[in-house]
N, CA and C of each residue as an Amber inpcrd file, in Angstrom:
protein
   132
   0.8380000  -1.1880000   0.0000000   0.0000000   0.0000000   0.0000000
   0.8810000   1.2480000   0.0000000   0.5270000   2.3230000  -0.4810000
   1.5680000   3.1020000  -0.9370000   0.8400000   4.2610000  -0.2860000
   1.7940000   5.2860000   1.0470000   1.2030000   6.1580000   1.2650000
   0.9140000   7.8430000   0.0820000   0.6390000   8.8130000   0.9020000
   0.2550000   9.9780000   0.0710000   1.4960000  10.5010000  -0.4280000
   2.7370000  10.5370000  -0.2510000   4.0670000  10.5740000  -0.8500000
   4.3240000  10.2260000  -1.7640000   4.6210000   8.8680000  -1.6530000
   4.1620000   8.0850000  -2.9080000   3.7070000   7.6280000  -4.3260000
   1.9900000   8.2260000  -3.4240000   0.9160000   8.1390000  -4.8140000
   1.3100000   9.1850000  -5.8290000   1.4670000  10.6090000  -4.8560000
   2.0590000  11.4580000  -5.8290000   2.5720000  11.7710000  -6.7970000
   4.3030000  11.2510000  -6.2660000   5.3270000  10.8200000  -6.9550000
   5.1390000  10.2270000  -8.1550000   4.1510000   9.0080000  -7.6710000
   3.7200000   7.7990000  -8.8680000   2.6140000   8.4050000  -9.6360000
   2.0300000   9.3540000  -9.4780000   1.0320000  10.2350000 -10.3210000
   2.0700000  11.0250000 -11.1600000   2.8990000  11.7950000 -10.7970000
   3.7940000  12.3470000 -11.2730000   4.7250000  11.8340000 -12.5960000
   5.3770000  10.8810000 -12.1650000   6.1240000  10.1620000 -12.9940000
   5.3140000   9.3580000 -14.2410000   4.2420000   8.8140000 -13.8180000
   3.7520000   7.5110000 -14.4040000   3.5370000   7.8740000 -16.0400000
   3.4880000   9.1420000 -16.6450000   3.4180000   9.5290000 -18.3310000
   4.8900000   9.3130000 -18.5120000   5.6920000   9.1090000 -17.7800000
   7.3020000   8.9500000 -18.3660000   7.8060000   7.3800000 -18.1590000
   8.7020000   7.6420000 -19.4100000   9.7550000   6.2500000 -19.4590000
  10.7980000   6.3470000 -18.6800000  10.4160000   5.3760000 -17.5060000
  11.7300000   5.5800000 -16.6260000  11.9310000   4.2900000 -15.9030000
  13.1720000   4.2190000 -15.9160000  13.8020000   2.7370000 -14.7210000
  14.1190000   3.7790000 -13.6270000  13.7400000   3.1230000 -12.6720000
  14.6210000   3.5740000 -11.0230000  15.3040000   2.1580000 -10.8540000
  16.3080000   2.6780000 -10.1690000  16.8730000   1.2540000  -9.4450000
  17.8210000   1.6190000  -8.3460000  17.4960000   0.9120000  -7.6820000
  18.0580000   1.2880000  -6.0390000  19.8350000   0.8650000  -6.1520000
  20.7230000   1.1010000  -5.7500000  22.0650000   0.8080000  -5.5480000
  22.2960000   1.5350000  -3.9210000  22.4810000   0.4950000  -3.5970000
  22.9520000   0.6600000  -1.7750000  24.2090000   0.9740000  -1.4580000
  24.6310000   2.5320000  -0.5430000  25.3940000   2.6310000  -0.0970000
  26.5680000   3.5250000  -1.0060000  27.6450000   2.9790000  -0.9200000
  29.0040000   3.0290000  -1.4210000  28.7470000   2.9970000  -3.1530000
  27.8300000   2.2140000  -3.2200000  27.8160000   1.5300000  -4.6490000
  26.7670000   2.9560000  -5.4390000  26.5630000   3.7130000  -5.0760000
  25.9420000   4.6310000  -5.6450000  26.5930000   5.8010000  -5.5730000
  27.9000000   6.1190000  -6.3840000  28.4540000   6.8970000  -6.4070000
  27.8930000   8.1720000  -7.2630000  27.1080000   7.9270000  -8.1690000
  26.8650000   8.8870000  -9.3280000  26.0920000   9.7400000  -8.3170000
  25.0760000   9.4370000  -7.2330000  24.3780000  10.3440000  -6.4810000
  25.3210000  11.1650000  -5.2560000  26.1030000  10.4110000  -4.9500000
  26.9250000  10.8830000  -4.2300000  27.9310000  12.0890000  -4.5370000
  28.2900000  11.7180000  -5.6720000  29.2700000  13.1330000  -6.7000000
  27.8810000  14.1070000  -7.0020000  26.9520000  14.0220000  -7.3290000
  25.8350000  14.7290000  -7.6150000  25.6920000  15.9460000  -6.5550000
  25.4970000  14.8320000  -5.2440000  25.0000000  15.7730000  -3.9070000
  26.4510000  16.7880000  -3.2050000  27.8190000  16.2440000  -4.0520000
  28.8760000  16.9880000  -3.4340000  28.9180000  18.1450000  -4.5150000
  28.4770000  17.7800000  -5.7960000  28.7160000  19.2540000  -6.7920000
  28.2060000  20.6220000  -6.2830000  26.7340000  20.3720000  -5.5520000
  25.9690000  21.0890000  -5.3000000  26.5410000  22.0800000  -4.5920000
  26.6690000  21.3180000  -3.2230000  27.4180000  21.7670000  -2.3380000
  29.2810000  22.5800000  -2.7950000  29.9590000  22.2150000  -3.3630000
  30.6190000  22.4270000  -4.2190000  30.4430000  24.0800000  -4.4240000
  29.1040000  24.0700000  -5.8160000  29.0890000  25.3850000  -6.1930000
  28.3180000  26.4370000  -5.3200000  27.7250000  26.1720000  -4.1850000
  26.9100000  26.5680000  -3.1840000  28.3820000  27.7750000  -2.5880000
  29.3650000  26.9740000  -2.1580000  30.6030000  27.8320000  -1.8830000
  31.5430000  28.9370000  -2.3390000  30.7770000  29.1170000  -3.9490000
  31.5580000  29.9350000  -5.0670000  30.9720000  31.5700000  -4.8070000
């Protein structure tokens, strides 16, 4: 059962072609360099 977060999200997305896929931890580097760029140019 999927709360109101969720449904949203999944209202949101559901006209698009998209894979999600979870990668745990360490192993998800591409989000990790993502969330340091930010921060990164936040400092400029």
């Amino acid at each position: 059962e999927l709360n109101m977060r969720q449904r949203h999200w999944l209202e949101l997305l559901k006209d698009y072609d998209t894979n999600i896929q979870y990668h745990p931890g360490k192993a998800n580097v591409v989000a990790d360099a993502l969330s340091r760029k930010s921060g990164m140019l936040a400092n400029l």
